[in-house]
C-alpha positions as CSV (number, residue, x, y, z in Angstrom):
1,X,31.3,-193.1,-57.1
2,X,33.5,-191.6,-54.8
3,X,33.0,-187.7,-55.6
4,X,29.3,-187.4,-56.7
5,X,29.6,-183.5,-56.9
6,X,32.8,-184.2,-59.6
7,X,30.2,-186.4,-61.2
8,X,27.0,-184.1,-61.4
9,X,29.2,-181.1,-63.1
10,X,30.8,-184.0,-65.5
11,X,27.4,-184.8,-66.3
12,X,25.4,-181.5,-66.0
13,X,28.4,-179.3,-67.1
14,X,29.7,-176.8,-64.7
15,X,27.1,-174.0,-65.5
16,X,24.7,-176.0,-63.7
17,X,26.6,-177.5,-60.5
18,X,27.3,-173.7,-60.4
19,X,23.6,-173.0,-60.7
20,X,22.0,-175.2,-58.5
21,X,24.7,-175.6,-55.8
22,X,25.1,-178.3,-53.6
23,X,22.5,-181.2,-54.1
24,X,20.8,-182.1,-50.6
25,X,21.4,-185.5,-49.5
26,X,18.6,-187.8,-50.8
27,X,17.4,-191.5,-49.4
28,X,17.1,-192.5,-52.9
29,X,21.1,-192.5,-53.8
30,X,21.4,-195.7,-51.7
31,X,24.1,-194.8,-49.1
32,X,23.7,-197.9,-47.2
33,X,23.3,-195.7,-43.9
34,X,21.3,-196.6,-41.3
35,X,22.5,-193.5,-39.5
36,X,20.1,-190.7,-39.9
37,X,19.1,-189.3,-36.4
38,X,15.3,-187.6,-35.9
39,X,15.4,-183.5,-35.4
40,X,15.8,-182.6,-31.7
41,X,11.6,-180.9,-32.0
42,X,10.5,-184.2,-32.7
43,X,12.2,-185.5,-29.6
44,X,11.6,-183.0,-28.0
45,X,7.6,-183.2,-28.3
46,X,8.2,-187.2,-27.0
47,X,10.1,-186.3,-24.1
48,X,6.6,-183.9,-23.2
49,X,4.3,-186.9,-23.8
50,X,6.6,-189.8,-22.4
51,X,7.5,-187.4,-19.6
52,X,11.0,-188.0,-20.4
53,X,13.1,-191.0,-21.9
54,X,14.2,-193.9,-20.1
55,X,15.7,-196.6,-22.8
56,X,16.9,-195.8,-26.3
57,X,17.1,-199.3,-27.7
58,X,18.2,-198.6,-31.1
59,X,20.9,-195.5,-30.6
60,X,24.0,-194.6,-30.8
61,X,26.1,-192.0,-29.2
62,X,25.9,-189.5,-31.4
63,X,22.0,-189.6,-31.1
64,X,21.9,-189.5,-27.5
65,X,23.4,-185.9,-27.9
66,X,19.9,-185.3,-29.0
67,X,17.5,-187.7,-27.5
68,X,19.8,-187.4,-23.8
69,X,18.0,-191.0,-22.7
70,X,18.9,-192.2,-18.9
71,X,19.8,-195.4,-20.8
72,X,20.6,-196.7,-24.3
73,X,21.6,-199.4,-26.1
74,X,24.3,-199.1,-29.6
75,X,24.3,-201.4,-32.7
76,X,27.4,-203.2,-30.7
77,X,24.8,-203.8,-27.7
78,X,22.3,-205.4,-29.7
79,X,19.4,-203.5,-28.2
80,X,17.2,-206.6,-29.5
81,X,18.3,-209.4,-27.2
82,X,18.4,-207.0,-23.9
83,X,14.9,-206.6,-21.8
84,X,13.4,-203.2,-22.5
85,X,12.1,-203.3,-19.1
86,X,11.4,-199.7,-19.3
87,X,8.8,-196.7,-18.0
88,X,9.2,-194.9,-21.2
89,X,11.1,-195.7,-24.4
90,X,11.9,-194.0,-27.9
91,X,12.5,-196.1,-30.7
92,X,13.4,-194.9,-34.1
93,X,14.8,-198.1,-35.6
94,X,17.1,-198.6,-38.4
95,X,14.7,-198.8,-41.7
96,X,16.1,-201.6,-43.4
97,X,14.9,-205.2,-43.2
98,X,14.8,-207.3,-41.1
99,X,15.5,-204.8,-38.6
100,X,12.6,-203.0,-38.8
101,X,10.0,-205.8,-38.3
102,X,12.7,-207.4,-35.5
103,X,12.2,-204.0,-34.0
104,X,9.0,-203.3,-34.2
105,X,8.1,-206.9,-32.8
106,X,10.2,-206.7,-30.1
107,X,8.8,-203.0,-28.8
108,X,5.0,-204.8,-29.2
109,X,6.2,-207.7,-27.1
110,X,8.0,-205.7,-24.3
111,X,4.5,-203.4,-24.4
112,X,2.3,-206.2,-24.0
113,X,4.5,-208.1,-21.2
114,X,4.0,-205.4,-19.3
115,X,8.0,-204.5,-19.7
116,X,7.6,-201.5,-21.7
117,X,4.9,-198.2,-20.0
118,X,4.3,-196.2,-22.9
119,X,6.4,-195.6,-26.1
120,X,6.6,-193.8,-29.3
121,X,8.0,-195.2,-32.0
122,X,9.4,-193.2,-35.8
123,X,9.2,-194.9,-38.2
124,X,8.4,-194.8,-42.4
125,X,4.3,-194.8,-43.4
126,X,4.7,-197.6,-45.2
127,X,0.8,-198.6,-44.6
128,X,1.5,-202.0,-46.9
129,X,3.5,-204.0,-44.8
130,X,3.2,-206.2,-42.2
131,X,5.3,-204.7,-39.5
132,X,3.4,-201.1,-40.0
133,X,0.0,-203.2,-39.5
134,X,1.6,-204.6,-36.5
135,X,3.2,-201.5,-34.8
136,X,-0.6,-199.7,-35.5
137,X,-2.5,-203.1,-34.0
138,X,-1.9,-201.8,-30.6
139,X,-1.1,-198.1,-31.0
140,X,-3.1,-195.6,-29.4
141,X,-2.5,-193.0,-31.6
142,X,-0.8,-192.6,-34.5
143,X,0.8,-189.2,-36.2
144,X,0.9,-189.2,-39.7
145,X,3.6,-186.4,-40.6
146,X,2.7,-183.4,-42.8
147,X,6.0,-183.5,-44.9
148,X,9.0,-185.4,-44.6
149,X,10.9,-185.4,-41.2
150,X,14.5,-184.4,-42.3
151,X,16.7,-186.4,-40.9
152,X,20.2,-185.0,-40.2
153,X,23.6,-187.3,-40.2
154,X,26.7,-187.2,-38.0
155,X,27.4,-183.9,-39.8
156,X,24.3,-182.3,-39.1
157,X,23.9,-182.2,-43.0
158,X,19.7,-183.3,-43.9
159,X,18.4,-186.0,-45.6
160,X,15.7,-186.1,-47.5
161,X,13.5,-188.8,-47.3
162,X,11.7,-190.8,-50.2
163,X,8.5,-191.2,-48.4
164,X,6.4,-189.7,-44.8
165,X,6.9,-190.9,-41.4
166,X,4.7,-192.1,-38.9
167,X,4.9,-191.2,-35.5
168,X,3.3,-194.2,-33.1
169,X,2.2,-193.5,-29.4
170,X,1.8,-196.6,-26.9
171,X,0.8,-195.5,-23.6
172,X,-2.4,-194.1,-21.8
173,X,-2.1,-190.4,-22.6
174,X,-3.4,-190.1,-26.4
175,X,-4.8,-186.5,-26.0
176,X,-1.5,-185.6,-24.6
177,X,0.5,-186.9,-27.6
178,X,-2.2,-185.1,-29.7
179,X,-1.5,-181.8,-27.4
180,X,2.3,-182.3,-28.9
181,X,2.3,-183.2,-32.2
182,X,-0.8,-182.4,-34.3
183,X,2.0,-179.3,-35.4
184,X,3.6,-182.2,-37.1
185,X,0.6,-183.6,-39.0
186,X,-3.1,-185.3,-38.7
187,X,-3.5,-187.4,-35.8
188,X,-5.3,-191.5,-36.1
């Protein structure tokens, strides 16, 4: 489908593309994109509790116009074989399998090496799976977002999710990350 709004009026009729406008970009329609970057608040709020961002391990350049980390690693660097030796680090990984649980495993190993200081980490509340039971095993907090974070891509455009997020905070300071983002939702 290469024009979806040519499709909607075909199918709706043109009184209601006209009516309803432009559809928001939706998870659901299965663009194949990994490329959603997180809201500069959010990052914003982890820069407070990190006391800023060292390593980016799963960024890209456009991102870092947001999340402004001293260092990052892109898709081409393959953040996952590189040491995360790190004071503080950011991680909102690609949501597709196995990237997610690669990840998620590999920020819990660097963590409990000693490698990583403190962390957060965005991703999905899917509370079923095995990577989210991993990720909260050693979490010291855990936000729980009221809502869906809307995502934005290279455009700026927003996404809308199919399900919450979870925001994870590794590190020493749980009050602090509480201090910063109990606006977002109800804090673990």
């Amino acid at each position: 489908m290469k024009n979806l709004d040519a499709y909607r009026t075909r199918l709706y009729g043109k009184a209601y593309a006209e009516a309803f406008g432009k559809v928001h970009n939706h998870r659901a329609q299965g663009t194949g994109q990994n490329e959603w970057y997180t809201p500069a608040q959010y990052i914003e709020a982890a820069r407070l509790v990190l006391g800023g961002i060292e390593l980016d391990p799963a960024s890209s350049d456009t991102a870092q116009k947001t999340v402004q980390a001293e260092r990052y690693f892109t898709k081409a660097d393959d953040g996952l074989a590189k040491p995360w030796r790190a004071r503080s680090v950011w991680l909102n990984p690609p949501y597709s399998q196995p990237e997610i649980w690669n990840f998620v495993e590999k920020l819990i190993a660097e963590l409990t090496s000693g490698n990583v200081g403190s962390a957060i980490l965005l991703t999905h509340n899917y509370t079923d799976t095995a990577w989210f039971h991993h990720a909260e095993s050693i979490a010291a907090a855990i936000c729980f977002t009221r809502g869906r974070v809307k995502f934005v891509n290279a455009d700026g455009e927003e996404c809308a999710p199919t399900q919450g997020q979870s925001f994870f905070y590794y590190g020493t300071e749980p009050e602090k990350f509480k201090e910063h983002f109990l606006r977002y939702g109800f804090i673990r």
